[in-house]
C-alpha positions in Angstrom: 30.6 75.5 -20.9 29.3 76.5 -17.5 25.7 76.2 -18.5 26.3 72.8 -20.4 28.2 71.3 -17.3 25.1 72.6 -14.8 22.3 70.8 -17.2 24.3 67.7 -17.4 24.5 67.6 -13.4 20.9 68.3 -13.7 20.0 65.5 -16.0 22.4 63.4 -13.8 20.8 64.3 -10.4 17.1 63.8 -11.9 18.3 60.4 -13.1 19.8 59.6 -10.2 16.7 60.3 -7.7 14.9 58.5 -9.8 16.7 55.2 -9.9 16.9 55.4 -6.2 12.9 56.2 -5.6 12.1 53.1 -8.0 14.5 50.6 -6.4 13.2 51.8 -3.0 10.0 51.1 -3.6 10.8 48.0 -5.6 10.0 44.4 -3.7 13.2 42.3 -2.8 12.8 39.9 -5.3 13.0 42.9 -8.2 16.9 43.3 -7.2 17.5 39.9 -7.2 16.4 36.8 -6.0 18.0 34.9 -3.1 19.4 31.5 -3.3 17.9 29.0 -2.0 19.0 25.0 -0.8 17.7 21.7 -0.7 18.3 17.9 -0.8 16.5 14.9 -0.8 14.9 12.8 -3.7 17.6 10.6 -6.2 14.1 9.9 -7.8 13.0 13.2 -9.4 16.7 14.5 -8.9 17.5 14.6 -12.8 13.8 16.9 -13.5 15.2 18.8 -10.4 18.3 19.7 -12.0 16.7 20.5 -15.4 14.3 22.8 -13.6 17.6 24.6 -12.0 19.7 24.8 -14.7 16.6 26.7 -16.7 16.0 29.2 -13.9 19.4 29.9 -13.9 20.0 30.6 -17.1 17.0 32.8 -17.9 16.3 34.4 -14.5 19.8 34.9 -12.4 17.7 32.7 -10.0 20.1 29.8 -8.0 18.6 26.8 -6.7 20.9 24.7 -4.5 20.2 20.6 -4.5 21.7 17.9 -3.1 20.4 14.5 -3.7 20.9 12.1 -0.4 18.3 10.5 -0.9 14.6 11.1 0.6 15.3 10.6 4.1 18.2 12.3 4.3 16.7 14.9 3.3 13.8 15.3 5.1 16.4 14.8 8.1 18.3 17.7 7.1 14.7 19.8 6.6 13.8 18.8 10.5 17.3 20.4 11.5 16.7 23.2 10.0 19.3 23.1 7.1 17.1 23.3 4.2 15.2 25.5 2.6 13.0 22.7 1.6 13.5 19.2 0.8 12.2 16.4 -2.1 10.8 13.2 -1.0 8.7 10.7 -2.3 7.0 9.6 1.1 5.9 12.3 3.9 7.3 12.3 7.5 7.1 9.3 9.1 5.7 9.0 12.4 7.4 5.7 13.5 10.7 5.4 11.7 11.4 1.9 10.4 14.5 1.9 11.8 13.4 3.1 15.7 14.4 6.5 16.1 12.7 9.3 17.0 10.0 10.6 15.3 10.2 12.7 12.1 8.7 15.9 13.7 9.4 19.4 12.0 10.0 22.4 14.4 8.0 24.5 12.0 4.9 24.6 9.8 5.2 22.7 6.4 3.5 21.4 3.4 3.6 19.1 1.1 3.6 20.1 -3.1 3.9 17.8 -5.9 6.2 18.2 -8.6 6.6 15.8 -11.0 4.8 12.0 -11.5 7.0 9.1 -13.1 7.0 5.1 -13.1 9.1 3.2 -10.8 11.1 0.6 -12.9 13.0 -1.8 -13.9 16.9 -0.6 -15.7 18.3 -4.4 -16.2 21.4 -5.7 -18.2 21.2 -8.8 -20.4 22.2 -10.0 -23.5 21.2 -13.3 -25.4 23.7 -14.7 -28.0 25.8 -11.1 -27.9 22.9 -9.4 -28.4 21.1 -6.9 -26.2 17.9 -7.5 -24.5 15.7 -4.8 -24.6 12.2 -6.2 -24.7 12.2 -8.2 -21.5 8.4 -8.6 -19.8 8.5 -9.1 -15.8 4.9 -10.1 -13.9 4.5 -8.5 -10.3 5.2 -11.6 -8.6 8.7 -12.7 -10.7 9.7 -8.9 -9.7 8.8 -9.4 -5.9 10.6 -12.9 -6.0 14.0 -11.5 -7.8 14.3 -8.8 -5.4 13.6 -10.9 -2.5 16.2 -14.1 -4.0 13.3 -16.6 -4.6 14.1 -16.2 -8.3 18.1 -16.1 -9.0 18.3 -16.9 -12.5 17.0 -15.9 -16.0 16.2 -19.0 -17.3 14.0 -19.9 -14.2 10.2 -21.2 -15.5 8.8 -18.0 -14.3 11.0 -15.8 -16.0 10.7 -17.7 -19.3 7.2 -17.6 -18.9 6.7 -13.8 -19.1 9.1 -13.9 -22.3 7.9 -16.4 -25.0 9.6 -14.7 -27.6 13.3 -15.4 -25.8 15.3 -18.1 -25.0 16.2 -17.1 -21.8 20.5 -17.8 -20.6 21.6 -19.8 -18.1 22.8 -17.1 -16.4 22.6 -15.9 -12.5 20.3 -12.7 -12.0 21.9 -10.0 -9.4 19.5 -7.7 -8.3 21.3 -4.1 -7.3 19.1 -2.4 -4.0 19.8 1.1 -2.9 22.4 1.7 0.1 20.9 4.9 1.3 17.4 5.7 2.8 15.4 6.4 -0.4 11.9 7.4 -1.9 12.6 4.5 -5.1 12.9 1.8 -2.1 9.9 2.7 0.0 7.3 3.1 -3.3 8.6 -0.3 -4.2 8.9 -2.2 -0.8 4.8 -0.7 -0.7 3.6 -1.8 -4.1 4.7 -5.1 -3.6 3.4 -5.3 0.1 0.1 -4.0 -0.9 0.1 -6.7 -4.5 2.1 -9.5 -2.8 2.0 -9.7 0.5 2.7 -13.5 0.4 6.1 -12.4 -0.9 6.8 -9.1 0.5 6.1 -9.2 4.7 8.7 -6.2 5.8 6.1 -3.4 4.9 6.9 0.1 3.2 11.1 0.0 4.0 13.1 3.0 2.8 16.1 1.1 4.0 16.1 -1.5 1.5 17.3 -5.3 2.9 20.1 -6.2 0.0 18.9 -10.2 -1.1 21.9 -12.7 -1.0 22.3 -12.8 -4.6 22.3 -9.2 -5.0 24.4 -5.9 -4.3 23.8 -2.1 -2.6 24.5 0.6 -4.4 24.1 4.9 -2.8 21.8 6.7 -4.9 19.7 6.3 -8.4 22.8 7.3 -10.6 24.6 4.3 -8.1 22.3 1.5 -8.6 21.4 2.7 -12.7 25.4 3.3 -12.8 26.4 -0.4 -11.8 23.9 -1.9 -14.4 25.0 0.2 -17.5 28.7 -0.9 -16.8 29.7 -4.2 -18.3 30.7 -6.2 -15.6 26.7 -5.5 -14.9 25.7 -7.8 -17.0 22.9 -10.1 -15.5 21.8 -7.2 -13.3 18.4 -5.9 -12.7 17.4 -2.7 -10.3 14.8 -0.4 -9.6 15.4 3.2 -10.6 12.8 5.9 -12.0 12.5 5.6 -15.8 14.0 8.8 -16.5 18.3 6.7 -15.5 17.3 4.5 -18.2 17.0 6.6 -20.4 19.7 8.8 -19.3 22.1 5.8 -19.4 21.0 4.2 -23.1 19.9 1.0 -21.2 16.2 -0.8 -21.7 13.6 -1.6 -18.4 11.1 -4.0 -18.4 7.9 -4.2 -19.2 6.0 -4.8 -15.9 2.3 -6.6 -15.7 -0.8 -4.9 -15.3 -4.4 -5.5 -13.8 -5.4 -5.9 -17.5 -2.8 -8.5 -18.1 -0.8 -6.0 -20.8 3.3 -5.9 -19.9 3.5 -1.9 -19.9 6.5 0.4 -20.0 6.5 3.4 -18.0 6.1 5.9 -20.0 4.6 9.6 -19.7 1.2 8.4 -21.4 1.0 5.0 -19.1 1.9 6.7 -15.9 -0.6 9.6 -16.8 -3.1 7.0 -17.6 -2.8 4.9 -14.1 -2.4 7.9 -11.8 -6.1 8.5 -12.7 -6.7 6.5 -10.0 -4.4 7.9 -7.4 -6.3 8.9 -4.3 -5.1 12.3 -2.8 -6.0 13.6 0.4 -7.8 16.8 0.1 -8.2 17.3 3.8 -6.8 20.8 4.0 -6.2 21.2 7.1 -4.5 18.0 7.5 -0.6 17.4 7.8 -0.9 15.0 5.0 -2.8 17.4 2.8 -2.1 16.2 -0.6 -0.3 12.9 0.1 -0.7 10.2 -2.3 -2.5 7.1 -2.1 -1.8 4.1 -4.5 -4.0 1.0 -4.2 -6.0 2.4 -6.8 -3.0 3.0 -9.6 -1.5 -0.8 -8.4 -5.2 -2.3 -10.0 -6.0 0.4 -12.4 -7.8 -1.8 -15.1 -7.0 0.2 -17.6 -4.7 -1.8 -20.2 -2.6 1.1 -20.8 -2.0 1.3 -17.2 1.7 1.5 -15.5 1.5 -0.1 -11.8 4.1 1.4 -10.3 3.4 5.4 -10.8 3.2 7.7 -8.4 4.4 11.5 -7.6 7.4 12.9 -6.0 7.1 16.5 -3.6 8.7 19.4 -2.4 8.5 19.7 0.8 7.7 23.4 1.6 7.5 25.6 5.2 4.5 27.3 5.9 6.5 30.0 8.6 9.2 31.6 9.6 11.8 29.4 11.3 14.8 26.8 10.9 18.7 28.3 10.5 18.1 29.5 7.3 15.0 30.4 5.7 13.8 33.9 5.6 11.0 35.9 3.5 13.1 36.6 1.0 13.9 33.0 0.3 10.5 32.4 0.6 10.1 34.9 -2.6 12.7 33.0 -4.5 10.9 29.7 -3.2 7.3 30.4 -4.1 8.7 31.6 -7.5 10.5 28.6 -8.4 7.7 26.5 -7.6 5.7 28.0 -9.9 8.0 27.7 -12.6 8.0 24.1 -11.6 4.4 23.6 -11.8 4.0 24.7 -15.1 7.0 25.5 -17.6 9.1 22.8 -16.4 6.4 20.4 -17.0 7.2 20.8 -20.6 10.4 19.1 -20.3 9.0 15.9 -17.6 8.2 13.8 -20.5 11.5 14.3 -22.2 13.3 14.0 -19.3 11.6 10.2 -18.4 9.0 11.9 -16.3 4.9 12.4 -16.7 3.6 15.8 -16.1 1.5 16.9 -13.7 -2.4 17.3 -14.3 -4.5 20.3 -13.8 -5.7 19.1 -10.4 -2.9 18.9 -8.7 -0.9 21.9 -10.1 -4.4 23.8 -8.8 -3.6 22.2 -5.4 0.1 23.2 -5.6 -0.9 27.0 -6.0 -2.5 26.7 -3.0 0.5 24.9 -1.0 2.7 28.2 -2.6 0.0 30.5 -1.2 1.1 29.6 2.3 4.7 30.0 2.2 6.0 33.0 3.5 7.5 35.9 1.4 5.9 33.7 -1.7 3.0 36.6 -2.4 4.3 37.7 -6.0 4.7 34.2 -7.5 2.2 33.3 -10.8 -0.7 31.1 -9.8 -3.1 32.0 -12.9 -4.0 28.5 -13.9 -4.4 30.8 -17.4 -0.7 31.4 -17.6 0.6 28.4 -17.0 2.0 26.4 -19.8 2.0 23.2 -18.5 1.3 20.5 -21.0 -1.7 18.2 -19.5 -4.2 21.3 -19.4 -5.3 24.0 -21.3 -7.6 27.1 -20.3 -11.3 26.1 -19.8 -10.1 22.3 -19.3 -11.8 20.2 -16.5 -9.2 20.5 -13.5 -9.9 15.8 -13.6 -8.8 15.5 -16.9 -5.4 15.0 -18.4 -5.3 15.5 -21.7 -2.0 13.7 -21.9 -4.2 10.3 -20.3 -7.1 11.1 -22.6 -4.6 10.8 -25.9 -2.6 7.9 -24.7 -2.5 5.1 -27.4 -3.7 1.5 -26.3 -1.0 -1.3 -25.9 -0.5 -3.5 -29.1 -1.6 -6.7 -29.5 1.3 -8.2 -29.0 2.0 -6.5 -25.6 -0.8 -9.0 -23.7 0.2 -12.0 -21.7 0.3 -14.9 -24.3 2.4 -16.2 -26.6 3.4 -13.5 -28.6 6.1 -11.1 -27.8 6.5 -7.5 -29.2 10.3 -6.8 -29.8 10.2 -3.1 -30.1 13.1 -1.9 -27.5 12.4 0.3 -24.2 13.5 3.4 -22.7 16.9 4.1 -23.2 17.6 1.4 -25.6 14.8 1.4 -28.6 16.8 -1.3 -31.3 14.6 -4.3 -31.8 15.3 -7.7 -30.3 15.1 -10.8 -32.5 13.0 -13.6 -31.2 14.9 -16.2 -29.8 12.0 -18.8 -28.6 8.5 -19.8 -29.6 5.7 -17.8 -30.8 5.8 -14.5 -32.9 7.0 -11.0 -32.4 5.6 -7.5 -33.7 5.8 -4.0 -32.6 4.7 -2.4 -29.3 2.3 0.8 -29.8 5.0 3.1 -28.7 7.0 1.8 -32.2 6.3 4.6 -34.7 3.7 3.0 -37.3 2.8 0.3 -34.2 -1.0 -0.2 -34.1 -3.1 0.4 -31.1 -2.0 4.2 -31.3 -4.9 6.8 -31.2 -7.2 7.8 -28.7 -9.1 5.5 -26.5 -12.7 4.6 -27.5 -15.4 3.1 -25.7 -15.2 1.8 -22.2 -11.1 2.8 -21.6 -11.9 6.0 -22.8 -14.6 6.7 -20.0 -12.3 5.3 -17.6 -9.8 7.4 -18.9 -11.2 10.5 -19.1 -12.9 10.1 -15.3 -16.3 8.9 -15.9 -19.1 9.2 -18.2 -19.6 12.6 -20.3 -16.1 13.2 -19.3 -13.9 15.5 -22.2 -12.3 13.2 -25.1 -9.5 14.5 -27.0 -8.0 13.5 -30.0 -4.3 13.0 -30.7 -3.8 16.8 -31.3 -5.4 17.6 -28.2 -8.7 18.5 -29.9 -12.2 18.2 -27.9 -14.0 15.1 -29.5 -16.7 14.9 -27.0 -17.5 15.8 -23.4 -17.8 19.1 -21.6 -14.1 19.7 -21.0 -12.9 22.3 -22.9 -13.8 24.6 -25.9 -13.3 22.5 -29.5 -10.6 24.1 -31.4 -6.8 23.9 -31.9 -4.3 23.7 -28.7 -2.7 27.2 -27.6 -0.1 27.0 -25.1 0.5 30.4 -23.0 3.5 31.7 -21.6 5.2 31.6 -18.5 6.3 34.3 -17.3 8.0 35.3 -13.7 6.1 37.8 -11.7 9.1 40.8 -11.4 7.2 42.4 -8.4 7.0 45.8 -9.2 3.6 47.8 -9.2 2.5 50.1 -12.8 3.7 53.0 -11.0 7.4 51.6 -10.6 7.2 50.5 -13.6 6.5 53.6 -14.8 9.1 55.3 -12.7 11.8 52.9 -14.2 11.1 53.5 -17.7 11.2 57.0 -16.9 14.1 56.7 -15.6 15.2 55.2 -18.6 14.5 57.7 -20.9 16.1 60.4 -18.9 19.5 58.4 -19.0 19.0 58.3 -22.6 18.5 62.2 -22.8 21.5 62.7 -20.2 23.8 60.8 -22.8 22.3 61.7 -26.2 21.0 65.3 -25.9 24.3 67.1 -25.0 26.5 66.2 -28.0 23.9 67.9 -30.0 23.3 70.7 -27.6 27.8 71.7 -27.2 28.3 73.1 -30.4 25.1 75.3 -30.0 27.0 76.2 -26.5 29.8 76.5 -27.4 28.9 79.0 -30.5 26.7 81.2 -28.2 29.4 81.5 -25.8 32.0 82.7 -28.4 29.4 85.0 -30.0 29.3 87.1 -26.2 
């Protein structure tokens, strides 16, 4: 038995020396990765927590998020709190409501994550019946949320809706309490589009209108809505709380004069347009700029789209944030950037193209500690692009059907039902109904031809895909059938650790499997002496 006992301390010892060489030698982020916290953005706060709850799950990895809304947040990032923060709008240089400018201690940069439409979650029923076609023009919008407009049946209202007969009923618009990304992309869209209406500028802090109520957050103001005593209510909330809460937004009016829902296609389709700056070495490197989306001319177009960010340090500083978070950081941006852009469209969002999920690599590049994170553009399974794409396309604008007929300003009204709440809604007032092109068996599906689909696509000569993602025309891609790749998390280790682990491995096996069938030899040769 003394020889069997002195190999199994030998196996044990080899195994042992092993295990320690390989995690020695084994980056941080191979152990474990650190957790990491943030706050900001109500808006993209439910893709956020999707994105969390995945990385979680499959990786061990925990991403803390609190959602205070964007300036909050970007408050808390300037203390120092944060390991990063999610706004819609960058710093602000002169604060709207006087105080001090929004200066970080430390190097950042900005990273978009997910694009989505601004709209319109509202709560109205005609005859007992549930409203979920309703068609709003720029101007009615600016005029409810500013208390020009204060009831349904007001000659604007009914103008926009031929196919109801609007109630007699008082319209309360519900405005955010809190300092928020939703309020400041609104507050600019209509000052840039109706300036006549709007005169307070881009205003994070949101002025509540007479009529109306304030309510913290985007599950606040979407919460109030859904309930029934909301009935008659109208607020502004990203798509994705309408759908979470069953409840329909309204179409909203478009540079082509098509009433357009916000959905992954449309907000793809009008963000073609977005301006970003590409100044590198600018603060506001990759900032958004929106004039272009607000008069896209494209009919399938959604006005009020634009992109939400991560706000991301470039050094070392702050209470909190170390190298190692920066590993766990870089890493989760990635997965951001391309997995979890699988899920935007389910979860009311639009995924981000090629272009800018290039330009987000770049952002990861510089944050410290972030060195083994995936930024392969080839291994990244993100659903606008595939591998030899053009980085200006978007293959989910290129596909996106065209509105129906009975979508355009007219008299004709489709009924088919929005976000959250698809059911039909019978036509109550003059003209005829019919089905909007996201109805299944709707015309106007397919992909866009002609004129919309250069303008779609980015110019002429441009890649044209068909519904399957196929190359029609262009240069874009190679013709074929999609492939989506995997994603897969970088683990940090070199071949040699690799190697080292597996070997490793296999000697543990040995150690546990070997010496049963070596004892009775043992034990036999030490009875025969």
């Amino acid at each position: 038995m003394t020889s069997f006992t002195r190999r199994g301390r030998r196996f044990a010892a080899a195994f042992t020396a092993l295990l320690i060489l390989a995690t020695a030698a084994a980056p941080a982020q191979a152990a474990g990765y650190e957790p990491i916290t943030g706050s900001g953005s109500t808006w993209s706060q439910n893709a956020l927590d999707q994105w969390r709850t995945n990385v979680e799950q499959n990786y061990g990895m925990t991403v803390n998020y609190n959602g205070v809304g964007s300036t909050q947040g970007r408050r808390e990032y300037i203390n120092g709190d944060l390991d990063f923060a999610i706004s819609e709008i960058p710093f602000q240089a002169r604060p709207e409501d006087g105080s001090a400018p929004e200066a970080p201690p430390i190097g950042f940069a900005y990273m978009p994550i997910v694009a989505g439409g601004t709209s319109f979650m509202y709560n109205l029923n005609i005859g007992g019946k549930r409203v979920t076609n309703l068609r709003l023009s720029g101007a009615v919008i600016t005029k409810i949320f500013t208390g020009a407009i204060t009831k349904w049946n007001d000659p604007a209202v009914q103008a926009d809706n031929p196919g109801l007969a609007m109630p007699d009923k008082a319209i309360v618009p519900i405005v955010r309490s809190d300092g928020s990304g939703t309020s400041a992309q609104f507050s600019l869209w209509m000052s840039k589009q109706h300036p006549d209406l709007w005169t307070s500028g881009m205003r994070s802090q949101f002025p509540t209108p007479p009529n109306g109520k304030a309510q913290k957050g985007s599950d606040g103001v979407s919460g109030y809505v859904a309930q029934n005593y909301g009935e008659g209510a109208i607020t502004y909330v990203e798509y994705s709380y309408a759908i979470e809460q069953g409840f329909p937004v309204a179409k909203v009016l478009n540079a082509a004069d098509y009433y357009v829902e916000p959905t992954a296609d449309s907000v793809a389709v009008a963000l073609l347009q977005a301006q970003i700056n590409n100044n590198v070495g600018s603060s506001d490197y990759l900032t958004q700029i929106l004039d272009g989306v607000y008069n896209n001319a494209d009919p399938r177009t959604y006005p009020l789209s634009s992109y939400s960010y991560m706000i991301v340090p470039t050094a070392l500083g702050g209470k909190t944030f170390t190298e190692a978070k920066g590993a766990t950081l870089g890493t989760f941006a990635s997965y951001m950037l391309c997995e979890g852009q699988q899920q935007a469209e389910d979860l009311g969002y639009s995924p981000l193209p090629m272009n800018l999920v290039l330009a987000g690599f770049e952002q990861i590049k510089r944050i410290p500690g972030a060195g083994g994170s995936n930024v392969d553009p080839n291994s990244c399974n993100n659903p606008t692009f595939q591998p030899g794409d053009s980085p200006n396309n978007n293959r989910l604008a290129l596909t996106a059907p065209q509105p129906a007929d009975c979508d355009k300003r007219g008299p004709n009204q489709c009924t088919t039902g929005t976000a959250g709440a698809t059911g039909e809604t019978p036509v109550t007032g003059s003209g005829s109904g019919g089905a909007a092109s996201n109805a299944a068996g709707a015309g106007g599906a397919g992909t866009a031809a002609g004129p919309d689909a250069a303008a779609a696509s980015g110019g002429e000569g441009a890649a044209v895909y068909d519904a399957e993602g196929n190359l029609i025309s262009g240069d874009g891609a190679v013709a074929g059938s999609a492939v989506s790749l995997p994603f897969t998390l970088d683990d940090g280790l070199s071949e040699w650790q690799r190697a080292v682990m597996i070997g490793a491995v296999v000697l543990l096996i040995a150690a546990i499997a070997v010496p049963p069938f070596l004892s009775p030899r043992l034990r036999k040769k030490a009875g025969g002496r």
